[in-house]
N, C-alpha and C positions, 0 to 999 in steps of 0.2 A: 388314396386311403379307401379300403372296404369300404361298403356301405353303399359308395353312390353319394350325390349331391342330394340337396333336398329338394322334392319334385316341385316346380314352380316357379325355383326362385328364378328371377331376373337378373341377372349380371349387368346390366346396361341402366337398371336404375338409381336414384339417388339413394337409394337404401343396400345396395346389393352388395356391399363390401364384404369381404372374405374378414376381416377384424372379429374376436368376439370379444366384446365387450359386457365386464360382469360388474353393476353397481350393488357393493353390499352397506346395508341399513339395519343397524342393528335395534333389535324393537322395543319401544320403554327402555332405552338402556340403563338408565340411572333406577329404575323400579327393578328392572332384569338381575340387575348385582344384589340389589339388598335380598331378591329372593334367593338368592343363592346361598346367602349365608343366614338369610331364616326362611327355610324351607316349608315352615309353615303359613307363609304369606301368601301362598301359591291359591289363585282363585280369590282374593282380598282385595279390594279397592286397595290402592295403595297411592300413597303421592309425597313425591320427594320434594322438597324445597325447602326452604327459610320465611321463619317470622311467625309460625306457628305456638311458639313456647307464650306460656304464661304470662301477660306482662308484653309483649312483644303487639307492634301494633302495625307494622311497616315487612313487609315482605312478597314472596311469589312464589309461584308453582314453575320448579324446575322440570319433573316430570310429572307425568300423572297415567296410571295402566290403564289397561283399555276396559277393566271394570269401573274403575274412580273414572273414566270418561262416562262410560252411562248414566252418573248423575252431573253430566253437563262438567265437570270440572277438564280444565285442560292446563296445559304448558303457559307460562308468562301470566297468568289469571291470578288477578292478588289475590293474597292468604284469606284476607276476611272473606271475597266472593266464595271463595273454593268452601271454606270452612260453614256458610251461609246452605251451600247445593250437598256439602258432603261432611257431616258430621266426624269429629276424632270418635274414635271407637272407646279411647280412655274418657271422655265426658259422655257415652252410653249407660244409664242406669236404668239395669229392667223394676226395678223398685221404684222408681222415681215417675212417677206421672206426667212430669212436665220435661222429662230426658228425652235425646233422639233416642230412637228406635236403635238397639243397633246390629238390625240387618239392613239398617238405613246408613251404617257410620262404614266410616274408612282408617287406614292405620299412617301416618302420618311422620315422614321421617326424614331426620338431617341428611343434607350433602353432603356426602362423603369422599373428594376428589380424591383422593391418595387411594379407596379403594377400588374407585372407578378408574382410574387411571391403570392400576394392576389387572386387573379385569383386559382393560381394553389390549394390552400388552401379550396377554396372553391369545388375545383372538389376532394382533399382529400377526405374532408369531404364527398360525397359520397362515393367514395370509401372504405372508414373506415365503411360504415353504411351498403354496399354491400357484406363485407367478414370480417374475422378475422383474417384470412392470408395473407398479402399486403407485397410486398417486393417492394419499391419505388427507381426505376433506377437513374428519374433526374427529373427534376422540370416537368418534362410532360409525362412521362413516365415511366407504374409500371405494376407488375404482380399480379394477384390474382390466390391463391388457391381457388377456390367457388364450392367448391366439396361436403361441408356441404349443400351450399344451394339449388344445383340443381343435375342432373344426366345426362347423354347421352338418360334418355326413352324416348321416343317418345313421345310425344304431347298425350292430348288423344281426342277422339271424333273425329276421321277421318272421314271424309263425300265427297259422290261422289265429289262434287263442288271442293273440297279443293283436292282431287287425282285423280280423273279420273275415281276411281272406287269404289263402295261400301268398300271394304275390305281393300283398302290401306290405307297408314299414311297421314297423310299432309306430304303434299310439302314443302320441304325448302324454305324459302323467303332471306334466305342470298345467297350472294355467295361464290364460293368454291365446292368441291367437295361430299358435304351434300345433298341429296334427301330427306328425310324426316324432318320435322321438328321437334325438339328435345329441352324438357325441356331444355336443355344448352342456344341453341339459343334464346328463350325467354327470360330467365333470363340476357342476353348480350346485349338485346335491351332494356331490362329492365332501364340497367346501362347506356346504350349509352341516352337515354331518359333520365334518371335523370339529365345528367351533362348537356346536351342541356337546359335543364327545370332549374336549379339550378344556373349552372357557366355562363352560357352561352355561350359558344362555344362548340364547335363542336371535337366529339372525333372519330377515327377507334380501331376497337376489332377484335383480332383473339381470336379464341377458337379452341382449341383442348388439348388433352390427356396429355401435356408436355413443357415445356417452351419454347425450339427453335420452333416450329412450330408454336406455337402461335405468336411467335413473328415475323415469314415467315408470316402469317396468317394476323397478322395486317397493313403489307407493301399491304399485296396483291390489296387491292381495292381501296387505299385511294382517295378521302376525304370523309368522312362520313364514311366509310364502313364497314361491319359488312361479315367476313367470315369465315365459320365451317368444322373445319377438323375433323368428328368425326374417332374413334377408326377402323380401319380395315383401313379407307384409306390414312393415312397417308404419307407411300412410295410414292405412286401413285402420291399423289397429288403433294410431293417436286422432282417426278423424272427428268419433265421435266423443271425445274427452272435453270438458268444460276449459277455456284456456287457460284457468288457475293452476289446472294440472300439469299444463307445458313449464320445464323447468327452465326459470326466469322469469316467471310470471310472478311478481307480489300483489299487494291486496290495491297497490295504488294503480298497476298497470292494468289490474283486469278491471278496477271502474272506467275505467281510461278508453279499453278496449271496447265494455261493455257499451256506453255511449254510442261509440262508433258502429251498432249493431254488431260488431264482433263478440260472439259469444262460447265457441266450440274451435277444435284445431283445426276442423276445415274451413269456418271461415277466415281463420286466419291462412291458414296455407293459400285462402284464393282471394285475400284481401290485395290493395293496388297496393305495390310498393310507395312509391311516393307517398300517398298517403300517411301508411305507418311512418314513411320517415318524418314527415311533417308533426306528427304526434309523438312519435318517441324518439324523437333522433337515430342514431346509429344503430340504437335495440332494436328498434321495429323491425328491419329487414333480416338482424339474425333472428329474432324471434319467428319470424316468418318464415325462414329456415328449418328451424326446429321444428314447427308446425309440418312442415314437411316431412320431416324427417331425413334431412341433410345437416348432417353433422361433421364434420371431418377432423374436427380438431383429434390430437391424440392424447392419450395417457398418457400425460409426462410426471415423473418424480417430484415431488415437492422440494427435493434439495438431495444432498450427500447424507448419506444416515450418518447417525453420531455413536451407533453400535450398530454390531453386529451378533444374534443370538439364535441359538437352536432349544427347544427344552422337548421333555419326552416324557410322560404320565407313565407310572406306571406301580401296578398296585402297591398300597401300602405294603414297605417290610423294612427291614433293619439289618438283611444280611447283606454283608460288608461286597461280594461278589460280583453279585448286579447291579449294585449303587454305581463301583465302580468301570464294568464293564459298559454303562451307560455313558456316564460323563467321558469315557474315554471315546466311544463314536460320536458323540457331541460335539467334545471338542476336534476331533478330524473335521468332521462338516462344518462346523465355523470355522476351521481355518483353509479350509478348502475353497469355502467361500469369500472369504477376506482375499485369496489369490486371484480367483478370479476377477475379481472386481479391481485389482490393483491397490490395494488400500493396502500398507503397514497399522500396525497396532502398539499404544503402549500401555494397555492397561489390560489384564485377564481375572476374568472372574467366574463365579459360581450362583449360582438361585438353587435354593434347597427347602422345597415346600413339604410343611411338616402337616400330619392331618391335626384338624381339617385345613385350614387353609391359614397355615401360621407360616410368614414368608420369611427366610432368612439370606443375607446374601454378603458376600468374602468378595473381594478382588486383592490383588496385586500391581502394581504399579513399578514400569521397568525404566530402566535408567532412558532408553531413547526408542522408537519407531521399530519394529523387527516385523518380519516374516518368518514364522517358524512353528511350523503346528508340530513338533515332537514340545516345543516349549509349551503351546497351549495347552498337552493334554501333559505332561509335567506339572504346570502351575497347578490346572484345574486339580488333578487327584490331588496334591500337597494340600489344595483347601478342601478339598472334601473328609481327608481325614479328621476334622474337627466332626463332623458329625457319623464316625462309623458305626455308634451305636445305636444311631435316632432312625426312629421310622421317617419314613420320606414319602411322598406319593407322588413327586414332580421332582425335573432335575432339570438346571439349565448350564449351559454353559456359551458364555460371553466375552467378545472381546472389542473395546470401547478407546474414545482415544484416537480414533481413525487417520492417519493421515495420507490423503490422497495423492498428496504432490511428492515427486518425485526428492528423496530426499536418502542421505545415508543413513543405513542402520545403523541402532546403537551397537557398541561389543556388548559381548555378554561378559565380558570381565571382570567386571565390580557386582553386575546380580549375583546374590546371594539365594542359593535356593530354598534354605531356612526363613531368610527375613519376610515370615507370611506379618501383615497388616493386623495387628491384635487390638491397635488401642494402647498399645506402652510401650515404652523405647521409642516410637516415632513421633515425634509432634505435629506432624504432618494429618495422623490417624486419630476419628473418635468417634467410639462405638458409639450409635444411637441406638433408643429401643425402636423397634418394628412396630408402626401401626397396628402388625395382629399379630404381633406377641411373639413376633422372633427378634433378632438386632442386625442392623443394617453394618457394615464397617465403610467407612467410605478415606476416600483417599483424592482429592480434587473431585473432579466432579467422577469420579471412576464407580462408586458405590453406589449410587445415587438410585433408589428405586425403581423414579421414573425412567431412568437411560435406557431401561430394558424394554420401552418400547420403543425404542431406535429414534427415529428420527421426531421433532416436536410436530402435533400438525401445523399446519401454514393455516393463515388468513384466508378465506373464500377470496376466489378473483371475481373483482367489479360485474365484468357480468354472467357469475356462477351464484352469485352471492344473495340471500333471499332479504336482501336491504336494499329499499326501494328511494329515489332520491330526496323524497319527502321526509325520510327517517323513520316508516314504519319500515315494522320490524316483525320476522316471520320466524318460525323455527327452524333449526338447521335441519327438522324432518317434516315436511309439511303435515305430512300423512300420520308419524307416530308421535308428533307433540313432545320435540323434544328438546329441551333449550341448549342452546350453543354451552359448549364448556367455557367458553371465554366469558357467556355472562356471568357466572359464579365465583370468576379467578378472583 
């Protein structure tokens, strides 16, 4: 590839892997959505959780932004603490003498899974369109192998302006301990820009060689932030980090560690083995690993996705031409994709976001498993026609129902290309209203909102997992305080 390798690197070290590995960490996410849909909140303490209402005496802080953090409030902090450091902005009375201040108050707001969960589905769907290898932590947080679509070479076309000197590389623009700029980095802002441009909010990206360090990598700068560990400096770069930073580290190991004089990754990386294993059992020595900055495990899948989906923004209109010229390349690339992958399909649907963000969604439901993208982009347009009059700003098309195993297709004999799913005549169908104000139709689990972010997340694995065996209990973002979705289910 152009470019040239990156000058330095090591091939022979335990960091020196040709892998790139990208952890993305979406920031305040549950603060991040509600700002989306009030745009006014933007610069506002904000904090999401339960137990705040009137009357209400028992609750927690789900998230809290990183301005409601500078009054000390954070993630899992009961409601009365958080409400003590950070005033509601609706109990602010500038008349009132004995009221909080309120450029001292915060704005205080329900969880809202069903819109967090669309939200996160939409930055999926980037994600799914960025790699082939995704391994999905939790509603906001996933790893990508993206090693197919880029490399650690260096950028090409280096010029005085961009280094300093005719013959150097560009300058890295992230931060981290990366000097040149590197195909990897590109392709990271690439994806950092997509989900901005697409979900809208706002994501941090580590990149480097390995999954723990990426996932050091993506704490390191947040919010926004984009930092590159390429291959040689790895060590370096986690030596001098606190060991709470090393991922696996909870609040019980690093008392644990602390004790032991262990305080930073390098003394961990040059602690005795034995030892750590005496102390932590089997963690010790991966942790010491880590420390290292040897990591090998790979990016594997969470499981078989339970859909498969493409969607396409594109500016509000209502003429009937480009709605359907859309959903017709949509539906080719999801079933393009459904081919490659080996998977049959029995269920085709549609996502039709209306502005602002009013989600409606049709499927179809076929008699047995098929392969047959002239049928996917058939179904799709026959349901798009319910909405050829309505503005639109998003368009997806979906097909759910997967089955992997090798099996006979259904005929198409008995499908009827008329019988779209309405809600009457079928018992099977029934229209619900949409959370924001469209109607969902669903048909077994074929309609279902959430499907459209493909696969559910999985459970953290034991030692990925920030539950330490004591039972405390950390967030699934260390860095952006943000509580696991499974606490709120």
């Amino acid at each position: 590839m152009a470019g040239g390798t990156l000058p330095g690197t090591a091939t022979d070290e335990a960091d020196g892997s040709d892998r790139v590995v990208f952890h993305v960490d979406m920031d305040c996410f549950y603060a991040s959505c509600e700002r989306l849909r009030h745009p006014e909140l933007a610069g506002e303490p904000v904090v999401v959780g339960m137990g705040y209402e009137a009357g209400e005496t028992i609750g927690a802080v789900a998230t809290a932004s990183y301005e409601a953090r500078a009054f000390g409030v954070d993630s899992a902090m009961p409601i009365p603490e958080a409400l003590d450091r950070l005033p509601r902005r609706v109990d602010a009375d500038p008349d009132d003498p004995d009221a909080p201040d309120p450029a001292d108050s915060g704005r205080y707001l329900p969880v809202d899974l069903d819109f967090y969960k669309e939200v996160a589905g939409e930055v999926k769907a980037v994600l799914r369109d960025c790699t082939d290898v995704i391994r999905e932590v939790s509603i906001d947080e996933a790893y990508l192998d993206v090693t197919d679509r880029t490399a650690w070479d260096v950028a090409g076309g280096s010029t005085a302006a961009d280094a300093g000197e005719d013959d150097s590389p560009p300058r890295s623009a992230a931060a981290g301990p990366a000097e040149a700029r590197t195909l990897a980095e590109g392709y990271a802002r690439h994806v950092k820009q997509r989900i901005e441009r697409e979900a809208g909010v706002p994501a941090s990206v580590g990149v480097a060689p390995n999954m723990s360090t990426a996932k050091v990598a993506s704490d390191a700068d947040k919010p926004d932030g984009l930092v590159v560990v390429p291959p040689g400096s790895v060590a370096s770069f986690l030596a001098p980090l606190s060991t709470a930073e090393i991922h696996g580290v909870g609040p019980v190991t690093e008392r644990t560690l602390a004790e032991m004089g262990i305080e930073t990754a390098a003394d961990l990386a040059a602690a005795d083995l034995d030892r750590l294993a005496d102390a932590l059992g089997e963690r010790g020595p991966e942790l010491h690993r880590r420390a290292r900055g040897d990591d090998d495990r790979e990016v594997t899948p969470t499981g078989l996705p339970k859909s498969l989906s493409r969607e396409s923004s594109l500016s509000p209109t209502a003429d009937e031409e480009p709605k359907r010229e859309t959903v017709a390349a949509l539906a080719a690339d999801v079933a393009r994709r459904a081919r490659e992958r080996g998977c049959l399909y029995r269920t085709i649907g549609i996502k039709v976001v209306e502005p602002p963000f009013d989600v409606n969604t049709r499927a179809r439901s076929l008699p047995g498993p098929v392969d047959n993208p002239d049928l996917v982009e058939s179904v799709a347009l026959d349901l798009l026609a319910e909405f050829a009059d309505d503005r639109v700003r998003k368009l997806g098309v979906r097909v759910s129902n997967l089955d992997f195993a090798e099996s006979d297709q259904a005929t198409l004999g008995g499908f009827d290309a008329g019988d779209v799913e309405s809600g009457s005549g079928g018992g099977a169908s029934d229209p619900t209203h949409d959370f924001r104000g469209g109607t969902t139709t669903t048909e077994g689990d074929g309609g279902k909102l959430t499907d459209w972010m493909g696969e559910e997340p999985a459970a953290a694995e034991s030692a990925e997992a920030e539950v330490e065996e004591s039972g405390d209990r950390r967030a699934s973002e260390r860095g952006d305080g943000q509580a696991s979705l499974g606490d709120w289910e």
